[in-house]
MOPAC internal coordinates of N, CA, C and O (Angstrom, degrees):
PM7 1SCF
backbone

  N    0.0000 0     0.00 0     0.00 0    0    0    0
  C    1.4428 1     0.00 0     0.00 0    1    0    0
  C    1.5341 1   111.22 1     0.00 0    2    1    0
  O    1.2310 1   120.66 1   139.68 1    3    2    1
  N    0.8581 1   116.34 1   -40.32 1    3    2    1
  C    1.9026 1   138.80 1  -161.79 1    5    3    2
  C    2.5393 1    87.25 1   -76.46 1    6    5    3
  O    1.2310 1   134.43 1   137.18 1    7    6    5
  N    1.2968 1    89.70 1   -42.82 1    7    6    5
  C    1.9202 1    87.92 1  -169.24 1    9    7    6
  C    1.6443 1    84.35 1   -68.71 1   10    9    7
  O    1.2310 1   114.93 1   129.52 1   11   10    9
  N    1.3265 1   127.23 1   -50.48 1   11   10    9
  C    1.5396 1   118.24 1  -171.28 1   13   11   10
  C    1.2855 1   126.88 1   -53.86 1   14   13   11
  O    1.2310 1   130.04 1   168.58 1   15   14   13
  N    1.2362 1    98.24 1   -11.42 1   15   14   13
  C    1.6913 1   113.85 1  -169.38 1   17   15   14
  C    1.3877 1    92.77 1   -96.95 1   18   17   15
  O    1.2310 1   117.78 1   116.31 1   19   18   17
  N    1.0450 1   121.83 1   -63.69 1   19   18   17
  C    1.6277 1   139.43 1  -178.61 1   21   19   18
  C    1.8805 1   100.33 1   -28.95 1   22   21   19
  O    1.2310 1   138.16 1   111.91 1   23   22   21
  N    1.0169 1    82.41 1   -68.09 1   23   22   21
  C    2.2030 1   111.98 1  -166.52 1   25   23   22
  C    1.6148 1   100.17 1   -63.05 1   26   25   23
  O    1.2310 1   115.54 1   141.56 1   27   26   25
  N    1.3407 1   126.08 1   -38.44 1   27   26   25
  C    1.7949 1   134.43 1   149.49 1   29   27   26
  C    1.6333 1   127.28 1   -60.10 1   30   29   27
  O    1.2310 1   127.44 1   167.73 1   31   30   29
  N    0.8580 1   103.29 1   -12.27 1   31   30   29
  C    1.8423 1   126.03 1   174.62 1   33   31   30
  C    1.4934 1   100.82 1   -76.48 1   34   33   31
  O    1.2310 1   128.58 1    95.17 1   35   34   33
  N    1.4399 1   101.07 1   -84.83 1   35   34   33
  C    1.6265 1   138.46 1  -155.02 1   37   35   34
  C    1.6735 1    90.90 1   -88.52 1   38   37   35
  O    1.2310 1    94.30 1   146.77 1   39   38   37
  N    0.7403 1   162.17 1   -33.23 1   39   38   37
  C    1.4829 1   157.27 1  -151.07 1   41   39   38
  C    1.2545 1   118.47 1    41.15 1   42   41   39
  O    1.2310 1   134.59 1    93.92 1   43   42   41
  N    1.5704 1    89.38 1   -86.08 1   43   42   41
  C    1.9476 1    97.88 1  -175.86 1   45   43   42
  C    1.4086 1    99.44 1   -93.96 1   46   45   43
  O    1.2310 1   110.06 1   140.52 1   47   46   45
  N    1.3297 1   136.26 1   -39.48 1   47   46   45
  C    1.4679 1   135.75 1   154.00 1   49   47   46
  C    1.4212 1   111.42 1   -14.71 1   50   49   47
  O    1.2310 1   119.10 1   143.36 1   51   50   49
  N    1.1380 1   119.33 1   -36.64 1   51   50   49
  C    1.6177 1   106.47 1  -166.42 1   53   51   50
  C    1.7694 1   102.37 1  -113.96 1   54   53   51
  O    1.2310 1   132.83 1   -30.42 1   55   54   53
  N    1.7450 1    92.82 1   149.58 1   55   54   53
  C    1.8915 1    82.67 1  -174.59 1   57   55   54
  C    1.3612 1    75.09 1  -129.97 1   58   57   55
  O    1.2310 1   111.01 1   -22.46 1   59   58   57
  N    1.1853 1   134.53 1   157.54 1   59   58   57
  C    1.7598 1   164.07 1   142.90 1   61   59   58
  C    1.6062 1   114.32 1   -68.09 1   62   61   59
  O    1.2310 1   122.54 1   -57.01 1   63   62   61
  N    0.9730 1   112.73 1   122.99 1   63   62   61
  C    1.8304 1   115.23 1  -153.44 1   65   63   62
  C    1.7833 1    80.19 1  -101.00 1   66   65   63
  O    1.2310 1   124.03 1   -87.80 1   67   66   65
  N    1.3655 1   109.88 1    92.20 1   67   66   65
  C    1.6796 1    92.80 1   174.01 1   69   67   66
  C    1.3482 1   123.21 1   -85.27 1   70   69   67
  O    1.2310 1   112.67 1   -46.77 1   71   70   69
  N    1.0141 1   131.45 1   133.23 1   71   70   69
  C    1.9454 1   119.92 1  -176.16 1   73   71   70
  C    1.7374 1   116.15 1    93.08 1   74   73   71
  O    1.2310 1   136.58 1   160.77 1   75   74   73
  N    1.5972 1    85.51 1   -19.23 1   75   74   73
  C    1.8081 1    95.39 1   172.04 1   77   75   74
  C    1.3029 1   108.72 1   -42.72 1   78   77   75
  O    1.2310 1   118.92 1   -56.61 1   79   78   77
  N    1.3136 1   119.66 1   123.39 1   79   78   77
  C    1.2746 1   133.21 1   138.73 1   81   79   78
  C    1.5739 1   140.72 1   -64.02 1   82   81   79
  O    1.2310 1   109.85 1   -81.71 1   83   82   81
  N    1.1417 1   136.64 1    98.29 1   83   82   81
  C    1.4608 1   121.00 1   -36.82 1   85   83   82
  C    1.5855 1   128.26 1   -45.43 1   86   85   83
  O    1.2310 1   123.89 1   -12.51 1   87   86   85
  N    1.1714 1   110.14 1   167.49 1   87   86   85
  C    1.9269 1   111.70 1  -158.49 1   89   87   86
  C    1.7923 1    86.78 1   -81.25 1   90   89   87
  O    1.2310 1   131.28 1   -17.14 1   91   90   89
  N    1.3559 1    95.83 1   162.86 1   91   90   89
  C    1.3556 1    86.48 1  -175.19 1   93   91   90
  C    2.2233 1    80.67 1  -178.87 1   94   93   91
  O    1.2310 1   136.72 1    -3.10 1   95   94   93
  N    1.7071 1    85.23 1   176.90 1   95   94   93
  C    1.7237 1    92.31 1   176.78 1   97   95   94
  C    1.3710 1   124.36 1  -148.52 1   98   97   95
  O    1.2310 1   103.17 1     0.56 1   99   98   97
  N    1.4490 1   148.52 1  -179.44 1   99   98   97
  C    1.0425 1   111.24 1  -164.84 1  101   99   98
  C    1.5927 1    89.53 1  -146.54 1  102  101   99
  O    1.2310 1   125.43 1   -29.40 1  103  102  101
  N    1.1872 1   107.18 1   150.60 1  103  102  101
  C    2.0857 1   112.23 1  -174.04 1  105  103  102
  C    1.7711 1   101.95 1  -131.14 1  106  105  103
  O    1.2310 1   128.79 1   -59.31 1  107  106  105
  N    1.5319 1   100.67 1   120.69 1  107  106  105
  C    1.1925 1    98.36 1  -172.13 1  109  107  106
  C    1.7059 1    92.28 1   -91.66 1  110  109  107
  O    1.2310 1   116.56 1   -25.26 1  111  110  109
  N    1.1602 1   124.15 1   154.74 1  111  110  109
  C    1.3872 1   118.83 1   179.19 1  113  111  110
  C    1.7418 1   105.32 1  -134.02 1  114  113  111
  O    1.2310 1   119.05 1   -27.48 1  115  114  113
  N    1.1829 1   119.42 1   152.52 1  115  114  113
  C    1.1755 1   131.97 1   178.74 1  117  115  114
  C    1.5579 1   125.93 1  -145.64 1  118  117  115
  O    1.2310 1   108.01 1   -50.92 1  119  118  117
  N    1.0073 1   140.01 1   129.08 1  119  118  117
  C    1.5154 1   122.98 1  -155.24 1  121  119  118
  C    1.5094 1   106.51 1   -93.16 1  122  121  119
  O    1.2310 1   124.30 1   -64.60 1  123  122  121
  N    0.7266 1   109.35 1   115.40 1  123  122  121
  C    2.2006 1   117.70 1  -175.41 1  125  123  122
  C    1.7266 1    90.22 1   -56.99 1  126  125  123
  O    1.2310 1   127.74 1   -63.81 1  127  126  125
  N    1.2082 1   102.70 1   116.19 1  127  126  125
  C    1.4795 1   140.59 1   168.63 1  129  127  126
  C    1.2456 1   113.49 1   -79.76 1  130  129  127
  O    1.2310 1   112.21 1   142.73 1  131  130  129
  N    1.2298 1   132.31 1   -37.27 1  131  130  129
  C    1.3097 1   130.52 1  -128.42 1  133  131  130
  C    1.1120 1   127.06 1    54.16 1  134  133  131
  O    1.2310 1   115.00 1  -121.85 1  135  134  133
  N    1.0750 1   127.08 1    58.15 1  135  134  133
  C    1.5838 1   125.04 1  -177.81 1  137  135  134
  C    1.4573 1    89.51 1  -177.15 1  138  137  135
  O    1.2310 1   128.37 1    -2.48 1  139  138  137
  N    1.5651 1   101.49 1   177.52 1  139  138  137
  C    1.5568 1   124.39 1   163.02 1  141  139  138
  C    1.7918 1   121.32 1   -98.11 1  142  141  139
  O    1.2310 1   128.84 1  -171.59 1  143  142  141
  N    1.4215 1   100.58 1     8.41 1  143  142  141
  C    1.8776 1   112.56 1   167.27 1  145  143  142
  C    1.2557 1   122.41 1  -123.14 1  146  145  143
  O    1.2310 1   129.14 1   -55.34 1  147  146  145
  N    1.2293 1    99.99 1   124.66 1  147  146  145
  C    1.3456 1   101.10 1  -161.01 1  149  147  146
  C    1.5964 1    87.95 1  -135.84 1  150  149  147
  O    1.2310 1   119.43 1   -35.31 1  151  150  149
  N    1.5739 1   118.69 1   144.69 1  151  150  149
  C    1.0596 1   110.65 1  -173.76 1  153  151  150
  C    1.6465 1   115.37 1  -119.38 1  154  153  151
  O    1.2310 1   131.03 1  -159.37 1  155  154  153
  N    1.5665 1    96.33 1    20.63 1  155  154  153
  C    1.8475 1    94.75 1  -175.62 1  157  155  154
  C    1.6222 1    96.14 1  -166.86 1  158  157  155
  O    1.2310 1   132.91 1   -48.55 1  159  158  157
  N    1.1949 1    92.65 1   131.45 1  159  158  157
  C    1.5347 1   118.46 1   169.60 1  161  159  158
  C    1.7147 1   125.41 1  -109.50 1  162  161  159
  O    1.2310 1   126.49 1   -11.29 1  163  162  161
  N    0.8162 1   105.13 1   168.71 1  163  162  161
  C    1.6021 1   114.47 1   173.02 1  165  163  162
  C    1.6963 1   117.22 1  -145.00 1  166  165  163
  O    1.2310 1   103.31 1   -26.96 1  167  166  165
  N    1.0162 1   148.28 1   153.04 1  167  166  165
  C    1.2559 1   150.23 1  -131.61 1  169  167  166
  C    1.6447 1    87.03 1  -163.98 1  170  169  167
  O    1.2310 1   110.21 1   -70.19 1  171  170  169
  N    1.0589 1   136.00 1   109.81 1  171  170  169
  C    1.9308 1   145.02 1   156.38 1  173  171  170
  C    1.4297 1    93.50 1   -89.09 1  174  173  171
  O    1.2310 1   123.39 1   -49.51 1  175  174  173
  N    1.4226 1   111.11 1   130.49 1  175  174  173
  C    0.8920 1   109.62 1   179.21 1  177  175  174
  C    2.2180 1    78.41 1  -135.13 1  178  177  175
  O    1.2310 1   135.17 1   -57.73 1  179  178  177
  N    1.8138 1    88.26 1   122.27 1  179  178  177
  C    1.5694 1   114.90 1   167.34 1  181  179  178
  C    1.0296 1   116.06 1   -97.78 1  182  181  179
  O    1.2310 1   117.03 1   -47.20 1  183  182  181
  N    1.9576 1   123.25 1   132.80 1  183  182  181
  C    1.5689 1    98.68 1   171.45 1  185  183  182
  C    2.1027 1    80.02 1  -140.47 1  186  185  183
  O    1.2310 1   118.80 1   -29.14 1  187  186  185
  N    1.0478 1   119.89 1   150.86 1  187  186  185
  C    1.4849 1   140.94 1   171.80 1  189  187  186
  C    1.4094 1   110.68 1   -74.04 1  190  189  187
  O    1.2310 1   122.49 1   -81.67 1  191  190  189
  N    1.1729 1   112.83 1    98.33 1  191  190  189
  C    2.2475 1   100.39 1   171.57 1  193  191  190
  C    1.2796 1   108.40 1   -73.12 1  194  193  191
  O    1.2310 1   115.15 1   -22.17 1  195  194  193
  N    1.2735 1   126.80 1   157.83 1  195  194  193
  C    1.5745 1   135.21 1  -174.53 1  197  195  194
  C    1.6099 1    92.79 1   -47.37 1  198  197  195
  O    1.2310 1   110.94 1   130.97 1  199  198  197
  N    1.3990 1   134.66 1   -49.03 1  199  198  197
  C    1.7411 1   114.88 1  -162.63 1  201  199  198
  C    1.6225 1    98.48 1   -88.48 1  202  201  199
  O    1.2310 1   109.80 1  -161.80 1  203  202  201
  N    1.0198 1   136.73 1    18.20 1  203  202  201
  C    1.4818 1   125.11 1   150.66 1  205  203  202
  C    1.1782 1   125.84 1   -40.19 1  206  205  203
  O    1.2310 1    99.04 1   -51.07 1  207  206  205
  N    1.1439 1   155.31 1   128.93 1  207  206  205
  C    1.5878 1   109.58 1    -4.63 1  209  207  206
  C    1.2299 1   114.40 1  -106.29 1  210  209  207
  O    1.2310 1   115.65 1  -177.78 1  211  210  209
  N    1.2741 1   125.86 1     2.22 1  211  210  209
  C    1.0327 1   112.17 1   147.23 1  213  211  210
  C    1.7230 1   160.36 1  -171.93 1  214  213  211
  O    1.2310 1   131.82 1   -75.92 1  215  214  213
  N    1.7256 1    94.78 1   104.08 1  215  214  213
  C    1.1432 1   114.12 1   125.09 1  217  215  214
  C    1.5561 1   127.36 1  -165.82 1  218  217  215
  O    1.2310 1   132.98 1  -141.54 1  219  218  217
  N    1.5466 1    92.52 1    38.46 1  219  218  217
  C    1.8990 1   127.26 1   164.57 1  221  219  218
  C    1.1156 1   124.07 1  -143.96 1  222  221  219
  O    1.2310 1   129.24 1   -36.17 1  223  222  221
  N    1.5926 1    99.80 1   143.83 1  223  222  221
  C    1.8671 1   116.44 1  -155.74 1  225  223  222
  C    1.6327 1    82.23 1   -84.16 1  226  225  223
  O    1.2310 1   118.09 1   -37.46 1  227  226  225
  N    1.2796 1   121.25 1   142.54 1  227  226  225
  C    1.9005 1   119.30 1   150.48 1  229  227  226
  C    1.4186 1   111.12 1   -49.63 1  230  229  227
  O    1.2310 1   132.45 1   -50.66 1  231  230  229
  N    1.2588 1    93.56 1   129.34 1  231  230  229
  C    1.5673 1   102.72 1  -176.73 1  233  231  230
  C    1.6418 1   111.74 1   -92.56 1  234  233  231
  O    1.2310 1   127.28 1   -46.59 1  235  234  233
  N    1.0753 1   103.59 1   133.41 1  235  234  233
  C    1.2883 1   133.26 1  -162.76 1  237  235  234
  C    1.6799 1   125.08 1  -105.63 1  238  237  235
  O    1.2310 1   118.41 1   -61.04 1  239  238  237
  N    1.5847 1   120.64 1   118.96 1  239  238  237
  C    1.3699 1   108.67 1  -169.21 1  241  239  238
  C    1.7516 1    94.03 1  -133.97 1  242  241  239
  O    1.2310 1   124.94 1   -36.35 1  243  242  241
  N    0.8913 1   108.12 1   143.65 1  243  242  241
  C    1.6072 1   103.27 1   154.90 1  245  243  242
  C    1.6594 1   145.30 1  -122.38 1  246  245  243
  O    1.2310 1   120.15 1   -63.54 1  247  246  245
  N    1.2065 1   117.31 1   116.46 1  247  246  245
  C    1.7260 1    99.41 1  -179.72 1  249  247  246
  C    1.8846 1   116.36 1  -132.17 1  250  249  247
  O    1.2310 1   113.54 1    36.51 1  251  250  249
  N    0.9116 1   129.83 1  -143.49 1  251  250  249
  C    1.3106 1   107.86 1  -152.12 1  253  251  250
  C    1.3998 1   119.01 1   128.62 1  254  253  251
  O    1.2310 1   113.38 1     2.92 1  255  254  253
  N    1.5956 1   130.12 1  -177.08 1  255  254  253
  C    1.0830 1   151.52 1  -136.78 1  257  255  254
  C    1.3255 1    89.29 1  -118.55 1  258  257  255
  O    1.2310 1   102.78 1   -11.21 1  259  258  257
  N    1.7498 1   149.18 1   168.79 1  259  258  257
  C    1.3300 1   152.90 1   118.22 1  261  259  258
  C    1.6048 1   109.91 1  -141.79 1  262  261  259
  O    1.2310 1   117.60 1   -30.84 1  263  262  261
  N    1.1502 1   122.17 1   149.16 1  263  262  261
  C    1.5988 1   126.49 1  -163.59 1  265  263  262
  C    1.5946 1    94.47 1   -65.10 1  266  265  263
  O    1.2310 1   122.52 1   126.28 1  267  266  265
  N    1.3276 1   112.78 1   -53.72 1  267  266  265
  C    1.5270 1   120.10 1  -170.52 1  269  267  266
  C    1.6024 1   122.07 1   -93.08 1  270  269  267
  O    1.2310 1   121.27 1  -157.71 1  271  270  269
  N    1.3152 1   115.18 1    22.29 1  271  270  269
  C    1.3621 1   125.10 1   139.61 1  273  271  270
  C    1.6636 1   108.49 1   110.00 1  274  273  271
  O    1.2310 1   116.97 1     9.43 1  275  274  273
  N    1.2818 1   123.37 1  -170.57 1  275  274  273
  C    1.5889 1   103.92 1  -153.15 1  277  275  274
  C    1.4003 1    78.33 1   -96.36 1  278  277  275
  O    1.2310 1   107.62 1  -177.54 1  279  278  277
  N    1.0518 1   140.70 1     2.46 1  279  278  277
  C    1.7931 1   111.99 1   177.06 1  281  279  278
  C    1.6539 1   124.14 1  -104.37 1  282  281  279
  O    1.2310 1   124.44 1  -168.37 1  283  282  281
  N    1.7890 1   109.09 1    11.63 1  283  282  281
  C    1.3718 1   129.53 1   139.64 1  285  283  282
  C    1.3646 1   134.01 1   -44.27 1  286  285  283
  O    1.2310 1   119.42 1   166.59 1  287  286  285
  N    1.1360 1   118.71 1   -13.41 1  287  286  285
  C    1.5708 1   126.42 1  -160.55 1  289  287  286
  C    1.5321 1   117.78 1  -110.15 1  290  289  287
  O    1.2310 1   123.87 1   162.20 1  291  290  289
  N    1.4817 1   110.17 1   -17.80 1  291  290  289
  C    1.6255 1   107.47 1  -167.02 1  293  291  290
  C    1.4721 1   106.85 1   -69.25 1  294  293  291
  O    1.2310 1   116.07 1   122.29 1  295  294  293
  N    0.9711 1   125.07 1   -57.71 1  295  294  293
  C    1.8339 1   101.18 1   179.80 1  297  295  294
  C    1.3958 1   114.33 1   -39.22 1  298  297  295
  O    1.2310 1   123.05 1    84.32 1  299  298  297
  N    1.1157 1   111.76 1   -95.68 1  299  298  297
  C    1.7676 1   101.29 1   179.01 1  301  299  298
  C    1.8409 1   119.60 1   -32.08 1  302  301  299
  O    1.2310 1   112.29 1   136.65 1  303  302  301
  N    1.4957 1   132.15 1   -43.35 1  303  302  301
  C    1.3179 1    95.48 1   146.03 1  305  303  302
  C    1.6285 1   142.50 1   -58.82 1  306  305  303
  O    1.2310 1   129.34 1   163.48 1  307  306  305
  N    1.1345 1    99.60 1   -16.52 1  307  306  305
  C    1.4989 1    86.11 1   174.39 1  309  307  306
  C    1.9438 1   115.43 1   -95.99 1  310  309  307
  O    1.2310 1   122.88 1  -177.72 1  311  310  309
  N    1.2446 1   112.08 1     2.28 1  311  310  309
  C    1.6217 1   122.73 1   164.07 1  313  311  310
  C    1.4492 1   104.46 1   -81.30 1  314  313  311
  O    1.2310 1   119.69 1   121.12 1  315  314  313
  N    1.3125 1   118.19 1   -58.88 1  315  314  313
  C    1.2979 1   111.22 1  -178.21 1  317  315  314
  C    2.2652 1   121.51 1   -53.63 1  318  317  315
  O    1.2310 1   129.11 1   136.89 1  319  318  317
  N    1.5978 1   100.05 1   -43.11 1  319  318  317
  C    1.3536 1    81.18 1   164.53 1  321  319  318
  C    1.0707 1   140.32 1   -92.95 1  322  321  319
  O    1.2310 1   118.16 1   179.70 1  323  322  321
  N    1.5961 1   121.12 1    -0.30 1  323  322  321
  C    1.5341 1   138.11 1   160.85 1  325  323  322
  C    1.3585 1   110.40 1   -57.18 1  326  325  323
  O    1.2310 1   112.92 1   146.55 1  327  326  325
  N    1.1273 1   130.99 1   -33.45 1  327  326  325
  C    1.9352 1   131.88 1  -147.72 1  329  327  326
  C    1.6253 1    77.81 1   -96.30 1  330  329  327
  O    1.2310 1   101.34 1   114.95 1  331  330  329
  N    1.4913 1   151.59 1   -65.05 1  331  330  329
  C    1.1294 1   115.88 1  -160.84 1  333  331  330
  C    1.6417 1   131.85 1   -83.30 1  334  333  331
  O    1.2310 1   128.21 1   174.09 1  335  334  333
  N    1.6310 1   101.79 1    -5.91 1  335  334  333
  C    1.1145 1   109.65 1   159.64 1  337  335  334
  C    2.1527 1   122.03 1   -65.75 1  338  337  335
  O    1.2310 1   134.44 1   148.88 1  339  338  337
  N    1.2163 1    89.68 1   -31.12 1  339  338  337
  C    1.4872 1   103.47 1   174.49 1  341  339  338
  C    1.7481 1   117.33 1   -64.01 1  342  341  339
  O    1.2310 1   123.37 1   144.10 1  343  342  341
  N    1.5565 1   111.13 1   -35.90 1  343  342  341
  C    1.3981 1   118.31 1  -158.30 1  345  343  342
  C    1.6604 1    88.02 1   -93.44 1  346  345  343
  O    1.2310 1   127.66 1   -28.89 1  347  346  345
  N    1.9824 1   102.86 1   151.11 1  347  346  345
  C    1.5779 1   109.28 1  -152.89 1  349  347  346
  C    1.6559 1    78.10 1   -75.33 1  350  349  347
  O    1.2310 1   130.70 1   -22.50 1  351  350  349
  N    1.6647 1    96.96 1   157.50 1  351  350  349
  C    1.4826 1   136.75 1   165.79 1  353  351  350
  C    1.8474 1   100.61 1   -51.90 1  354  353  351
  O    1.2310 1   103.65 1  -113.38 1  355  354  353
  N    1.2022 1   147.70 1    66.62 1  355  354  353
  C    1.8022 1   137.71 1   155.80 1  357  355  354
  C    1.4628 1   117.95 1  -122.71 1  358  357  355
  O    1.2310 1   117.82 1   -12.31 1  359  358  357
  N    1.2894 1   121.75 1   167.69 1  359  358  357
  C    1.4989 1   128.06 1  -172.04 1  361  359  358
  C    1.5091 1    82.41 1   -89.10 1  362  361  359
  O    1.2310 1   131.08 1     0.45 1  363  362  361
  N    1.4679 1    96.22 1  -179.55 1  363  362  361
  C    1.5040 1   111.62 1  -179.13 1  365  363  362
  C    1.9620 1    87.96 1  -149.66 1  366  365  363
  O    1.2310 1   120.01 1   -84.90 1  367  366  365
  N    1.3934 1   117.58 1    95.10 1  367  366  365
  C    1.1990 1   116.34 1   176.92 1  369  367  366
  C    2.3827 1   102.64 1   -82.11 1  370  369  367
  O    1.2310 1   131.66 1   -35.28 1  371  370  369
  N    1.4989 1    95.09 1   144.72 1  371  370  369
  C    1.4144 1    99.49 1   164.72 1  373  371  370
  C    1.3005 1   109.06 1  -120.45 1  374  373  371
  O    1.2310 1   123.14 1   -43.10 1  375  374  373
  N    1.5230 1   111.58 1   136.90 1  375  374  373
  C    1.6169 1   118.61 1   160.35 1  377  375  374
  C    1.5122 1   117.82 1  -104.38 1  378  377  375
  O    1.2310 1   125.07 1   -45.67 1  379  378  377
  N    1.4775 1   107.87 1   134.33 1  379  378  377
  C    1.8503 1   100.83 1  -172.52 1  381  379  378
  C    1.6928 1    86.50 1  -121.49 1  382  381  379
  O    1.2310 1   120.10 1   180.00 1  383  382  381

C-alpha cells in the first residue's frame, strides 16, 4: 500500500525494483527550480532487508548527477544513511 502511495506521489520519479533482491525502489529527485533546467539530480535508491520493519531500517544508498562532480556528495550521503540507523527500531501500523 505504502509503494502505491509512493509510485502516486512521484509518478515517473519512482521505479519499483521488481525481483530485487532484496525488493526495494528507486526516487529520482530533482529540486523544482522553477524552470524546466535543472542541473542536478539525485537517485535514492531503497531496498527492504528480510527483518524490515521490524528490526531493520531500509537501507539506503544514493547516486546521481551533481554540477561539481561525484566527490561533492559524501556528507549528505553519509547524513542520509546515519539518520535511519539513529531513529528507534518500531512498526508504524495504518488504519484507512
Amino acid at each position: 500500500m505504502e509503494l502505491e502511495a509512493l509510485e502516486a506521489i512521484f509518478m515517473d520519479d519512482f521505479k519499483l525494483l521488481d525481483g530485487a533482491d532484496p525488493p526495494g525502489f528507486e526516487l529520482t529527485l530533482v529540486p523544482e527550480a522553477g524552470g524546466d533546467e535543472n542541473h542536478v539530480s539525485v537517485v535514492l535508491h531503497v531496498r527492504f532487508p528480510p527483518a524490515y520493519p521490524e528490526s531493520a531500517a531500509p537501507l539506503l544508498s544514493v547516486g546521481g548527477q551533481h554540477p561539481a562532480g561525484r566527490g561533492s556528495m559524501p556528507p549528505q550521503r553519509s547524513a542520509l544513511t546515519a539518520r535511519p540507523r539513529a531513529l528507534p527500531r518500531r512498526s508504524v501500523a495504518c488504519s484507512g
